[in-house]
Structure formats: C-alpha cells, structure tokens
C-alpha positions in Angstrom: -124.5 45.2 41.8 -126.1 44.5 38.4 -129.1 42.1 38.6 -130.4 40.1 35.1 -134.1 40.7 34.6 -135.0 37.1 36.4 -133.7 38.4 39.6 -130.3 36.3 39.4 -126.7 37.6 40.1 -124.9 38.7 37.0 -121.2 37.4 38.5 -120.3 35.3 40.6 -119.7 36.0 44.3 -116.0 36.1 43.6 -116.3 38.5 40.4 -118.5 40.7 42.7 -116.1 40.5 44.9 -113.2 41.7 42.7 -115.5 44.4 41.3 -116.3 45.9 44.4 -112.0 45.7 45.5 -111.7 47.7 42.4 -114.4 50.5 42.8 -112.9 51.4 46.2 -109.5 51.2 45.1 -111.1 53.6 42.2 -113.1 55.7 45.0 -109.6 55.8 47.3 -107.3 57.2 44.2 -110.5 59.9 43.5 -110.4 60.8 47.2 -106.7 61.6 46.9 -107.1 64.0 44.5 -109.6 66.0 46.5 -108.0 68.6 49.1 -107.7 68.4 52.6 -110.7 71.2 52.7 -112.9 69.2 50.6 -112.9 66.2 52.3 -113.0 68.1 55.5 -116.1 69.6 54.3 -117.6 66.2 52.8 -117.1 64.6 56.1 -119.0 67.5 57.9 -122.0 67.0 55.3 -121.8 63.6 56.7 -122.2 64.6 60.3 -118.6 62.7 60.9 -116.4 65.0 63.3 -112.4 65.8 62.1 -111.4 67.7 64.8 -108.6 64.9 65.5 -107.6 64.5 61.9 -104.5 65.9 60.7 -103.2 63.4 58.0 -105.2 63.1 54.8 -105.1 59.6 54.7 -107.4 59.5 58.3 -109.8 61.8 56.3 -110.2 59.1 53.3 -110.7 56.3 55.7 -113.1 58.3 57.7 -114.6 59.1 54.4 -115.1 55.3 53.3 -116.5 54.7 56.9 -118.7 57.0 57.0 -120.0 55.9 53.1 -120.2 52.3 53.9 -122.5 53.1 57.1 -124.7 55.1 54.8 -125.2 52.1 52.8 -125.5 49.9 55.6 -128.1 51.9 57.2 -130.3 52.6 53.0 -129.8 49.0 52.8 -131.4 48.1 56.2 -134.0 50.5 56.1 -134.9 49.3 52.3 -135.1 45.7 54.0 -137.4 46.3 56.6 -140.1 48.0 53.4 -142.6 45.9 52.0 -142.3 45.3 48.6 -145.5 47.9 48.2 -144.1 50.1 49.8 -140.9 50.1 47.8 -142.7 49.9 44.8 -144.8 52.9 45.6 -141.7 55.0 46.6 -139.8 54.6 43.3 -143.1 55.5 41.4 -142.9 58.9 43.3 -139.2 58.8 42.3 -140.2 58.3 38.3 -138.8 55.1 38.3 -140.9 52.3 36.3 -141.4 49.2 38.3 -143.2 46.4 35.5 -141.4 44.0 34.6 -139.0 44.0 38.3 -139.2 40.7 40.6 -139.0 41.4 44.1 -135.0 41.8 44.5 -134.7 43.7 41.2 -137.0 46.0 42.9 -135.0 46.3 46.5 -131.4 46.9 44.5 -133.1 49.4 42.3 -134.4 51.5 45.3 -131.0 51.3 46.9 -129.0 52.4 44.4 -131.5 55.5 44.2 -130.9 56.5 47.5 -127.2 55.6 47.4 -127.5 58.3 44.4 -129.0 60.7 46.3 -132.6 60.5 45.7 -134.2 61.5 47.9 -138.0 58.8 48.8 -140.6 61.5 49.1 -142.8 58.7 51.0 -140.0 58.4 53.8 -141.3 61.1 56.0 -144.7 60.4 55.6 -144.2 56.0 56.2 -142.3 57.8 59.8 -145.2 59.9 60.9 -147.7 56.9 60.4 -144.9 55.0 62.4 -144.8 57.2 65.3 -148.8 57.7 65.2 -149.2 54.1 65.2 -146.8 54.1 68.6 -148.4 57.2 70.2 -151.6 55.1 69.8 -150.3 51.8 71.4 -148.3 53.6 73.6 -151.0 56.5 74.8 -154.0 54.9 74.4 -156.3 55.7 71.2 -156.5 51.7 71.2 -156.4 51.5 74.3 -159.6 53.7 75.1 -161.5 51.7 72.4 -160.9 48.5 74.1 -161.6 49.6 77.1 -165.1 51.5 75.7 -166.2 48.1 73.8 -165.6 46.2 77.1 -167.8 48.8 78.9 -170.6 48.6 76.1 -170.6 44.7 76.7 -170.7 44.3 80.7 -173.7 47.1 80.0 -175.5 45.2 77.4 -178.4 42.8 78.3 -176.8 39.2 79.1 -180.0 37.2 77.4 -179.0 40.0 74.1 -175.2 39.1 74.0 -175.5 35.2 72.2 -172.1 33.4 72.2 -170.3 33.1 68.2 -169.9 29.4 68.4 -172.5 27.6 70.1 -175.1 30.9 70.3 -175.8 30.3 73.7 -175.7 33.1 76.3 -171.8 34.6 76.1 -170.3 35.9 79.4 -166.9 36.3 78.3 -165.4 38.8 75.3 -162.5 38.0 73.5 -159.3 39.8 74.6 -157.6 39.1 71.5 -160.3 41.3 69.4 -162.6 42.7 71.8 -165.5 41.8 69.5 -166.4 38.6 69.5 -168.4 37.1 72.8 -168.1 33.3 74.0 -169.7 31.6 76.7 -166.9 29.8 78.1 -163.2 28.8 77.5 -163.8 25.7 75.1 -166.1 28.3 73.0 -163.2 30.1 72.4 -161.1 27.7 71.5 -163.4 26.5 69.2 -164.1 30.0 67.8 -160.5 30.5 67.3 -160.1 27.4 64.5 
C-alpha cells in the first residue's frame, strides 16, 4: 500500500482493493511459470510440507497461503512495536525516518521485512522479552520484594514515618514496595 506523506490512504478502499486482486492475479500467473521443483523447494524454505501435493496448482495455493501468513504474522508483530522501537529498527536497517508520521512509519517497516530485511534489533527486543519473564516468572523481582519487605519489618518502627500524614507507618505498599503508610486511608490518600 502506498501512503501520502500526511499519513492518508492514496486510493480508496475499493481501488486498494482492485490493486491488490490484480498483484495476486500477477503473483499466480508468475508462480505458473516456476517448475514443480521450484515451488517445491520455495515452499520447503517456507517450512510448509508437500509431501501430499501432486498437482501444481495445490503447490501455488500452498504458496499464497503460506505468503499471506507471513504477512499476517510481520504485520502483527510490527503492531505490537512501539513506535521507538520501530523507528530504532529501520535506522539499523538504513532507512531514514524524518519526516514519517506514525503509520508511514509501521507500512515502511513492513514492507522491509515483507522484502526480506532482515530487523537486526529483533533478536535482541526477544532476549530482553524472555529476561524480563525469567525475572517475573523466577524471581529476580521477586527476591527484591521480598528483601525490601525484610529491611522494613527490621527497621526501627519510630524511624519508618508514614508518606502522607508522617506519622509512624506500619504498613508498606504492595503496589511498590517503597513507600510506607500508617493505615488504609493513608494509602489511599498517598495514591491520588
């Protein structure tokens, strides 16, 4: 899809539409012209099994399946990316981001990776994922919370002064574990 530089569709929905009929009908009569070994092979890239596939015209279809999940899933992934993020990852690409609004900036990533660009940021955004779960899930938080809890029951009670009204605090704030409070209407009151 071509975007105008204020962010706005080009076409209209139904001149979209007919464009994209035509690029598949385009894609289809290119796929015919490829062997049965070549699309074979294509579709193996892809990770898409043709064991059961005799007919050429099952391989093309399995083809344009496989394709339009590919999108799908670059398009969904380039979705759940900040727009920082994105930005970020087509500066690593050599792409020049002034002068992009936010969509301008989503349709150019995706048709990057739909090119086959690869985002050198990806793996590294995945590892701070799954570090950020191993911590939730195994306890690095966890332990801290726990540890500042510990340092607060051992702390002097006259020394531990509540946030909102400064009196003594006997309670710490689960939300934060930082802030203490010395009774329920405390901590509503420290939370406005």
């Amino acid at each position: 899809q071509q975007f105008k530089e204020d962010g706005g569709p080009e076409s209209s929905s139904m001149e979209r539409s007919t464009t994209e009929e035509c690029e598949a009908e385009t894609l289809k009569e290119q796929l015919r012209e490829w062997t049965m070994s070549e699309l074979r092979e294509e579709l193996e890239d892809m990770n898409v099994d043709t064991s059961g596939m005799k007919k050429k015209s099952e391989l093309i279809e399995a083809f344009l399946q496989a394709q339009e999940k590919e999108q799908d899933e670059i398009i969904k992934y380039a979705k759940d990316l900040s727009i920082r993020d994105i930005s970020q990852s087509l500066h690593a690409m050599g792409f020049e981001t002034n002068g992009f609004n936010q969509t301008n900036l989503r349709v150019r990533y995706c048709e990057a990776l739909l090119q086959g660009k690869e985002d050198p940021l990806k793996k590294e955004r995945e590892e701070e994922k799954q570090k950020t779960i191993q911590d939730v899930l195994y306890g690095t938080k966890n332990d801290w919370y726990k540890e500042r809890r510990k340092e607060f029951k051992q702390q002097d009670k006259e020394s531990r002064a509540c946030e909102h009204c400064g009196n003594p605090s006997t309670k710490l704030c689960s939300k934060c574990n930082l802030s203490s409070f010395c009774s329920a209407e405390c901590i509503r009151a420290g939370w406005k």
